[in-house]
N, C-alpha and C positions, 0 to 999 in steps of 0.2 A: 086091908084091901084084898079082894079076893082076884085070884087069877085073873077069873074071865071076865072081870071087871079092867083088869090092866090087857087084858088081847083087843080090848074095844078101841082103844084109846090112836087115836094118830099118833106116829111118831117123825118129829120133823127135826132136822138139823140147823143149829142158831147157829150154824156159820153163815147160810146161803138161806136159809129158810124153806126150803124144800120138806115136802113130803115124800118120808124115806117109803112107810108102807104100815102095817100091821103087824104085832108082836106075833109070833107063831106059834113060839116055842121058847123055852128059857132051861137055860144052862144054869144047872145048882149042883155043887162040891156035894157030895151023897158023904163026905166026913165031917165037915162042918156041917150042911144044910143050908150054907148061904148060898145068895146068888152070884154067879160067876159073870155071866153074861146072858140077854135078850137076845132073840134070833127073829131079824125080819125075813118074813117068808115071800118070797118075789113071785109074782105069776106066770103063770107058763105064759108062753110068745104068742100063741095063737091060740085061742081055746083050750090049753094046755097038751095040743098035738105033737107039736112039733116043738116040744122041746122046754125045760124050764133053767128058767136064770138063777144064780146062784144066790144062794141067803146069804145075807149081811149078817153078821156078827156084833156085835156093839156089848165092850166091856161093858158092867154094871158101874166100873169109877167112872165110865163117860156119861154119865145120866148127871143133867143137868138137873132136872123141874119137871114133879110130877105133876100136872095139870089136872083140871075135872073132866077135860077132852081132848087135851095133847098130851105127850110124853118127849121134852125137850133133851135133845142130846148134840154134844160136844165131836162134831168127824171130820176131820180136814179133808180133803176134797183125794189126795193121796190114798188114805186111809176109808177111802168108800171102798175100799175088795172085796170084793164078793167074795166071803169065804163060804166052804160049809163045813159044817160043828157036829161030833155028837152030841144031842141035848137028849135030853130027863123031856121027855113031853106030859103035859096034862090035858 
């Protein structure tokens, strides 16, 4: 699978069913070259004027089920933090 074939993709969480957002960006170990973790990129608040919300992080062990048009992941409602990450972008 190529990248921007997996940035297409929804990603929703099978606890609640929600739609978290779009892949952004992906976090990969540059000594291994595996994937560490997916980074959903959250929209700015208003046009992206005034302000944007913090990316979601999602390890690559919480990837449920990659889909032909979802990407199913494992987040308990705690562990929705908006974090942000250095990532490897493509």
């Amino acid at each position: 699978m190529r990248i921007s074939e997996f940035q297409l993709k929804d990603v929703v969480s099978v606890s609640d069913g929600k739609k978290l957002g779009n892949i952004g960006d992906i976090d990969i170990d540059l000594n291994t070259g595996k994937i560490e973790a997916v980074v959903i990129s959250r929209p700015g608040k208003v046009l992206g004027l005034f302000g944007k919300e913090e990316d979601i992080v999602i390890p690559w062990k919480h990837i449920v089920k990659i889909g032909e048009d979802v990407i199913l992941v494992q987040v308990h409602q705690e562990s929705h933090q908006l974090e942000s990450a250095e990532t490897t972008t493509f």
